[in-house]
N, CA, C and O atoms as CSV, one atom per row, in Angstrom:
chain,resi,resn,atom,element,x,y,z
A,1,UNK,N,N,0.798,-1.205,0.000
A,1,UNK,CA,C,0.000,0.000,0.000
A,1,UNK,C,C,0.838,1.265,0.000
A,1,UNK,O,O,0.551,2.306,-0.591
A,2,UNK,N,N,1.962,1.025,0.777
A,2,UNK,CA,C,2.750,2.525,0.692
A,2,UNK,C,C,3.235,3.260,-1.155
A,2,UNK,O,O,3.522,4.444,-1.332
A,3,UNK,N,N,3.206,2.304,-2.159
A,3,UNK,CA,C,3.446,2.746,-3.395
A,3,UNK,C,C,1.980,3.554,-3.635
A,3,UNK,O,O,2.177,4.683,-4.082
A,4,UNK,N,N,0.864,3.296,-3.480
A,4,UNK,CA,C,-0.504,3.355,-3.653
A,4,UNK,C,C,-0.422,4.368,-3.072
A,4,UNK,O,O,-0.662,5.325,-3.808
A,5,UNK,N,N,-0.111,4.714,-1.729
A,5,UNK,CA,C,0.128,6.816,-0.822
A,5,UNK,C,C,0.751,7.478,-1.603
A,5,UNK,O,O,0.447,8.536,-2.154
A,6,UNK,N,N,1.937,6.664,-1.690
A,6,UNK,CA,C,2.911,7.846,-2.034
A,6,UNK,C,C,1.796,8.413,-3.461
A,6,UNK,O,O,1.271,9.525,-3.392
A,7,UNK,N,N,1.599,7.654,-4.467
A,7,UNK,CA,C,1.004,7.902,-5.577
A,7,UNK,C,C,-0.490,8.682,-5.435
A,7,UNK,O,O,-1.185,8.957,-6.413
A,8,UNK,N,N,-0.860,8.993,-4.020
A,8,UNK,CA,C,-2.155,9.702,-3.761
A,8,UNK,C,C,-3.468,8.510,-3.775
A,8,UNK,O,O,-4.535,8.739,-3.204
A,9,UNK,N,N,-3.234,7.432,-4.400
A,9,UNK,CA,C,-4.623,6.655,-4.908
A,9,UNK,C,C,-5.045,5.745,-3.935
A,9,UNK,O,O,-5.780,4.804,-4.235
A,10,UNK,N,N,-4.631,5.948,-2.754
A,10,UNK,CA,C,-5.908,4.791,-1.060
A,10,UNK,C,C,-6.825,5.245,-1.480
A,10,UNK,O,O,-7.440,4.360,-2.074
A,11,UNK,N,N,-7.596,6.668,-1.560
A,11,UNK,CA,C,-9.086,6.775,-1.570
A,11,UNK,C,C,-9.733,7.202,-2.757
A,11,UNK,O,O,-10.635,8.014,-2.549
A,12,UNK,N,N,-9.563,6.937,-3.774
A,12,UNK,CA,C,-9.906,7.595,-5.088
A,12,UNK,C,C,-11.248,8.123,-4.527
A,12,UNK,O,O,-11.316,9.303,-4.186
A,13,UNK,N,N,-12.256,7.352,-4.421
A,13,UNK,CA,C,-13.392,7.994,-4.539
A,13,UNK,C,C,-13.674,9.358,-3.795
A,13,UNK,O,O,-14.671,10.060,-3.968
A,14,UNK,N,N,-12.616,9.614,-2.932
A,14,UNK,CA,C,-12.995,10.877,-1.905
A,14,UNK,C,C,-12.450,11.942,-2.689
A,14,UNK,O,O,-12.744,13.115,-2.460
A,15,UNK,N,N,-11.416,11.481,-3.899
A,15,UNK,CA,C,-11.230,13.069,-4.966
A,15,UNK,C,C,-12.022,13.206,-6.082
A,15,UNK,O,O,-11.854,14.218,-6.763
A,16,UNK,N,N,-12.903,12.349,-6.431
A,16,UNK,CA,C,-14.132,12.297,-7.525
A,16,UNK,C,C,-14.387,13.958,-7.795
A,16,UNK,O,O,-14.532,14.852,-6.961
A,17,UNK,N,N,-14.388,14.035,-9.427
A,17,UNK,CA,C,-14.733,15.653,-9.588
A,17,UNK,C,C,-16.527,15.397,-10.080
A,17,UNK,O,O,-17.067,14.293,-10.150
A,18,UNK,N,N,-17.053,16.460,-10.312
A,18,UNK,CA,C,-18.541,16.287,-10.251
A,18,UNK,C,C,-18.622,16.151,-11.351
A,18,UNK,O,O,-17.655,16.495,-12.031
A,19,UNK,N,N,-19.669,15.656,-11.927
A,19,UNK,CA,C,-20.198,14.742,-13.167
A,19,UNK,C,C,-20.274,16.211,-14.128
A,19,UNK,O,O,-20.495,17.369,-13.772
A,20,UNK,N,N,-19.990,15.627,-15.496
A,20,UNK,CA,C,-20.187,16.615,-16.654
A,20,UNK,C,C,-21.298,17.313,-16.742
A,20,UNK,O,O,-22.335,16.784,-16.342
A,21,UNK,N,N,-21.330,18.683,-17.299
A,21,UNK,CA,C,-22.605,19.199,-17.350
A,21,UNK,C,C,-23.218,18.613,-19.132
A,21,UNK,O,O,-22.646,17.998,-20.032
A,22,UNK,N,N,-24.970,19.327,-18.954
A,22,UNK,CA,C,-25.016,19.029,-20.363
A,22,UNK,C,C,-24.940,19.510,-21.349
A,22,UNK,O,O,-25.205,19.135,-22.491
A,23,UNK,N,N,-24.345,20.896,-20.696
A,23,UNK,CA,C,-23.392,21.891,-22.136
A,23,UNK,C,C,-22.120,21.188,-22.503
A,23,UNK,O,O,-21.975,21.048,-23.717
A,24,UNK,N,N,-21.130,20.695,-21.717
A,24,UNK,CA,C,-20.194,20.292,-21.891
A,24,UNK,C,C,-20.783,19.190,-23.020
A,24,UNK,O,O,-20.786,19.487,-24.214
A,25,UNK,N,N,-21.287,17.879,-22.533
A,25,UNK,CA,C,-21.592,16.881,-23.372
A,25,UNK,C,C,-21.740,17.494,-24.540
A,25,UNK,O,O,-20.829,17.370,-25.359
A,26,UNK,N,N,-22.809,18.217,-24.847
A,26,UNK,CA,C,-22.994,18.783,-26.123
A,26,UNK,C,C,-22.341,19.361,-26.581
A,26,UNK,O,O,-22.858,19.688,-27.649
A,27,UNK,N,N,-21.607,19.689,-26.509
A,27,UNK,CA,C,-20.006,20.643,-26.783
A,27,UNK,C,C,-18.867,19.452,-27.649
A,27,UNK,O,O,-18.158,19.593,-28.644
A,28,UNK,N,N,-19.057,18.542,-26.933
A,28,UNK,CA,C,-18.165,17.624,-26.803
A,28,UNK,C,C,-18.933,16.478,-27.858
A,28,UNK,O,O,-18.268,15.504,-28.212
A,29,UNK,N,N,-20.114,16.609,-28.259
A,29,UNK,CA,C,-20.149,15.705,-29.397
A,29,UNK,C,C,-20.399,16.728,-30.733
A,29,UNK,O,O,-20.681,16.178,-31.798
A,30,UNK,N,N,-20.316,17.952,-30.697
A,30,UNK,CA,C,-20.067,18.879,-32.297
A,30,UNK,C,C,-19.145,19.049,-32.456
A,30,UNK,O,O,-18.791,19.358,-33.594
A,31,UNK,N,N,-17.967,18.922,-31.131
A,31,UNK,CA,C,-16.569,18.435,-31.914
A,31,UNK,C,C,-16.030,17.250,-32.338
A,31,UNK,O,O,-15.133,17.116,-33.170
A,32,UNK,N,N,-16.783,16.140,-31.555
A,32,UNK,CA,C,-16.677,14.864,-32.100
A,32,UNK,C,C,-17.455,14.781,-33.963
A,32,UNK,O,O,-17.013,14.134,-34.912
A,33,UNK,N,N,-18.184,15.313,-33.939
A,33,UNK,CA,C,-18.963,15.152,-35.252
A,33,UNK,C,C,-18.547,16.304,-36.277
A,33,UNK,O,O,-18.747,16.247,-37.490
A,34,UNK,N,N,-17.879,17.457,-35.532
A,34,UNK,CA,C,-17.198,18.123,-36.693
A,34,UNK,C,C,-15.863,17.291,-37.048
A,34,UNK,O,O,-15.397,17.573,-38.152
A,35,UNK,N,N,-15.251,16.436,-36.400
A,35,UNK,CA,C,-13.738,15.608,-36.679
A,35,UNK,C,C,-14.244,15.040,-37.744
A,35,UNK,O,O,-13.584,15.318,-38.745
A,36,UNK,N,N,-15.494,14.094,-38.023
A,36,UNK,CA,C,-16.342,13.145,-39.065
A,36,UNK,C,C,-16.369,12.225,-38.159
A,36,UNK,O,O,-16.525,11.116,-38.669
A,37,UNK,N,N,-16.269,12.208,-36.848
A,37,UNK,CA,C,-16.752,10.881,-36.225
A,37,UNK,C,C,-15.927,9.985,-35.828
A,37,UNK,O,O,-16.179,8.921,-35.264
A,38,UNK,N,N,-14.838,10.465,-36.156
A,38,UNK,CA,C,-13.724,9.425,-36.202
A,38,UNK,C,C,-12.914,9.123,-34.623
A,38,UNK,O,O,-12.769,10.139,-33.943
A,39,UNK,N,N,-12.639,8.435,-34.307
A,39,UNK,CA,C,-12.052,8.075,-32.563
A,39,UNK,C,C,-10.996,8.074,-32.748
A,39,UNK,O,O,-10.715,8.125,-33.945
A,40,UNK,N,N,-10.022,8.029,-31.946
A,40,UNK,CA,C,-8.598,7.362,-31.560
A,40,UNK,C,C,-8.177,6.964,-30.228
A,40,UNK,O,O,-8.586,7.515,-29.205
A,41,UNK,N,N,-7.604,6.292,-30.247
A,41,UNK,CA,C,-7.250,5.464,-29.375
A,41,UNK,C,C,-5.739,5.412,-28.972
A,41,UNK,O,O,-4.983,5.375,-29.943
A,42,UNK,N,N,-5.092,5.400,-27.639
A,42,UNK,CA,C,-4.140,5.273,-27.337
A,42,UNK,C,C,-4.227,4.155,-26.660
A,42,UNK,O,O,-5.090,4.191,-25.783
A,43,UNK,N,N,-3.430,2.817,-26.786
A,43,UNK,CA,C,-2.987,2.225,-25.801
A,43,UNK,C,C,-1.876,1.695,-25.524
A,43,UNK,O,O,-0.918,1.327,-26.204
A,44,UNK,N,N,-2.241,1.699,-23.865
A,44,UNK,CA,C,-0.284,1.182,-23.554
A,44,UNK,C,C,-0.510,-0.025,-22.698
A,44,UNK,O,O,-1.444,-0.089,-21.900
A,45,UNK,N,N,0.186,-0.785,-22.844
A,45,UNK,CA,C,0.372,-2.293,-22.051
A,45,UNK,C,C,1.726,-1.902,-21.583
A,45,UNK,O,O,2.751,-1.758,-22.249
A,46,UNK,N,N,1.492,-1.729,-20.040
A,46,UNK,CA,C,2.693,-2.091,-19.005
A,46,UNK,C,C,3.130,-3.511,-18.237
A,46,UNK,O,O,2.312,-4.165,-17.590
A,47,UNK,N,N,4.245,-3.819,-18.362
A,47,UNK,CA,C,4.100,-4.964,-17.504
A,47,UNK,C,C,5.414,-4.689,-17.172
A,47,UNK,O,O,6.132,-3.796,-17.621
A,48,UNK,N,N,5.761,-5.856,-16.033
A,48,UNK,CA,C,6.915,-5.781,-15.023
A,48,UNK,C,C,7.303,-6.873,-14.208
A,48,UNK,O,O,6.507,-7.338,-13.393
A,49,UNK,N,N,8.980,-7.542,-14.411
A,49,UNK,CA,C,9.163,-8.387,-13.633
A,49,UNK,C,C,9.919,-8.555,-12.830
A,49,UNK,O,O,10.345,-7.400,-12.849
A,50,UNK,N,N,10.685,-9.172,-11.848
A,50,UNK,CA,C,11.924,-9.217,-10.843
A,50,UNK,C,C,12.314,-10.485,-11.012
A,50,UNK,O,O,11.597,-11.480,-10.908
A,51,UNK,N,N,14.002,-10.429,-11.398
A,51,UNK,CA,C,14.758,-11.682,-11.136
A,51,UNK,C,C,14.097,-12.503,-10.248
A,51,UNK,O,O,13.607,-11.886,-9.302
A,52,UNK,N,N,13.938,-13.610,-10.248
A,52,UNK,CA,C,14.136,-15.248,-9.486
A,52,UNK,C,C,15.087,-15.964,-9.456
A,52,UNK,O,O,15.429,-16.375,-10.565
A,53,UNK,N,N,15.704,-16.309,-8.575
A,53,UNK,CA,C,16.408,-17.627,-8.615
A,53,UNK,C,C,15.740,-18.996,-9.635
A,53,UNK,O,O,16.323,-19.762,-10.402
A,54,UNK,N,N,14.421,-18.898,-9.280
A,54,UNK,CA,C,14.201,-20.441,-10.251
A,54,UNK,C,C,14.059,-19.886,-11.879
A,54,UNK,O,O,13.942,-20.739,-12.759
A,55,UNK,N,N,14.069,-18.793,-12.154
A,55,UNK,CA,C,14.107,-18.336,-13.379
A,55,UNK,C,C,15.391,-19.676,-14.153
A,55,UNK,O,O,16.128,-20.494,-13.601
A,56,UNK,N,N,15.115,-19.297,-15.814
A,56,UNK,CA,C,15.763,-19.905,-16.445
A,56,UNK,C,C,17.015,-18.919,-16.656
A,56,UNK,O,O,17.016,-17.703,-16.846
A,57,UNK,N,N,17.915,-19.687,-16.576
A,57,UNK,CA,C,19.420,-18.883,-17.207
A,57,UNK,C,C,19.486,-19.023,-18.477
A,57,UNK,O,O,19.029,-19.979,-19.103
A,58,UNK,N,N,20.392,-17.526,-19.194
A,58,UNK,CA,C,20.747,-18.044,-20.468
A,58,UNK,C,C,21.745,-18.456,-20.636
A,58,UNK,O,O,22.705,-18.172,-19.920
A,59,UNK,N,N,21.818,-19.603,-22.091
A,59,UNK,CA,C,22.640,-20.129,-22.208
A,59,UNK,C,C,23.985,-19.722,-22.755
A,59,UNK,O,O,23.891,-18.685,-23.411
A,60,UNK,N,N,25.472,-20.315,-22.678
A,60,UNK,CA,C,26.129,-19.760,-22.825
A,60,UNK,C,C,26.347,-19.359,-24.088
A,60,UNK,O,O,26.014,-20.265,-24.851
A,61,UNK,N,N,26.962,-17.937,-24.951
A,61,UNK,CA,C,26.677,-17.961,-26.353
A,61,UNK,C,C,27.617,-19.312,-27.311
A,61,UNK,O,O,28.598,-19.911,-26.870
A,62,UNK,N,N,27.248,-19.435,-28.097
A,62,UNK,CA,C,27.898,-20.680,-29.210
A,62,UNK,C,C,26.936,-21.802,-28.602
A,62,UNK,O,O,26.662,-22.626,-29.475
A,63,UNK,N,N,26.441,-22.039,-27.581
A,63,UNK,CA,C,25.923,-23.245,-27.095
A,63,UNK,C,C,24.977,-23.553,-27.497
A,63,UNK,O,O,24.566,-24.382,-26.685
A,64,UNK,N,N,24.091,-23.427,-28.461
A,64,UNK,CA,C,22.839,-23.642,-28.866
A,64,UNK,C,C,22.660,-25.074,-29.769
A,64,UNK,O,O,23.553,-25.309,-30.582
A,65,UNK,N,N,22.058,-25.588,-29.706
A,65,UNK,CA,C,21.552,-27.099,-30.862
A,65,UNK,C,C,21.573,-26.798,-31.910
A,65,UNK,O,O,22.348,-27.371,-32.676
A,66,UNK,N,N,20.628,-25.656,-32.413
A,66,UNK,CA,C,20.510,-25.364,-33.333
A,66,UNK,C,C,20.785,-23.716,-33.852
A,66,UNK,O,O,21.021,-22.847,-33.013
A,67,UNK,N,N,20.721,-23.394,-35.383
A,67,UNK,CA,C,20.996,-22.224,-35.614
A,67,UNK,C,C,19.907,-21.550,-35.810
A,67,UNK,O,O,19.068,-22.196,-36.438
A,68,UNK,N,N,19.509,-20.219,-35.436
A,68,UNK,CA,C,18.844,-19.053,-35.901
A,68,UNK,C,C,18.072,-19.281,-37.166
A,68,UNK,O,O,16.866,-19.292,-37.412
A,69,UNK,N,N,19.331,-19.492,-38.011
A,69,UNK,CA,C,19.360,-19.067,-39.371
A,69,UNK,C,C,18.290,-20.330,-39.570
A,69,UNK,O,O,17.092,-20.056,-39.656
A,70,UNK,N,N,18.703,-21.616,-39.635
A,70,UNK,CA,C,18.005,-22.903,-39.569
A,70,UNK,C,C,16.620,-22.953,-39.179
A,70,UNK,O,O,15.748,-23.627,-39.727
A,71,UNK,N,N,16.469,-22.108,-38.085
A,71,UNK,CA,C,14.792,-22.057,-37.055
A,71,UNK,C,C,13.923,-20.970,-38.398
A,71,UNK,O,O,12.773,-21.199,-38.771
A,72,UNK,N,N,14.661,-19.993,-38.859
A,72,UNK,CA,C,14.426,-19.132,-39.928
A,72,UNK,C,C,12.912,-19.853,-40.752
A,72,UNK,O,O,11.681,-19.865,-40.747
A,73,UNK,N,N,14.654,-20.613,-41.677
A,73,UNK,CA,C,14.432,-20.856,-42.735
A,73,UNK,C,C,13.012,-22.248,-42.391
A,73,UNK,O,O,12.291,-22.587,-43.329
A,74,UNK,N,N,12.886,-22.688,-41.406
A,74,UNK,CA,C,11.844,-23.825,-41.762
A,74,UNK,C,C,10.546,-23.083,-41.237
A,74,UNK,O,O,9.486,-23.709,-41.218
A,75,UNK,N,N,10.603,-21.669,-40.779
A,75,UNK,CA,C,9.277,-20.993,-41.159
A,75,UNK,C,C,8.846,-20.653,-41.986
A,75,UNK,O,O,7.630,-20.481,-42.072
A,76,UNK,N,N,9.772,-20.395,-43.032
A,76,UNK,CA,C,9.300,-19.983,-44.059
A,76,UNK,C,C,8.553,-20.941,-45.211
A,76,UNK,O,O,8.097,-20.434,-46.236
């Protein structure tokens, strides 16, 4: 929880701002409909991990069975 303080977010709901008016809304769809309607979208996928001991090691380089080039070519 202390990452969650420091970051302000234990109580979200107690900083809630007050709901849109219905000028705004309407405001907000003659600029949506002057664009032609069109959306965009941003998204981001975060993820995150920490060493383990039971993790896999890599192997040493040259040590492999097989080649790259070999794994390549039989996808194609």
């Amino acid at each position: 929880l202390s990452d969650l303080r420091g970051m302000g977010e234990t109580n979200v709901l107690a900083q809630q701002h007050p709901p849109l008016s219905r000028a705004i809304v309407v405001r907000m769809l003659e600029i949506f409909a002057a664009s032609g309607g069109r959306e965009t979208f941003d998204i981001v996928y975060l993820t995150g991990w920490a060493p383990h001991e039971s993790q896999q090691k890599p192997l040493k380089p040259g040590s492999a069975a097989s080649s790259l080039a070999a794994a390549i070519k039989n996808q194609s």
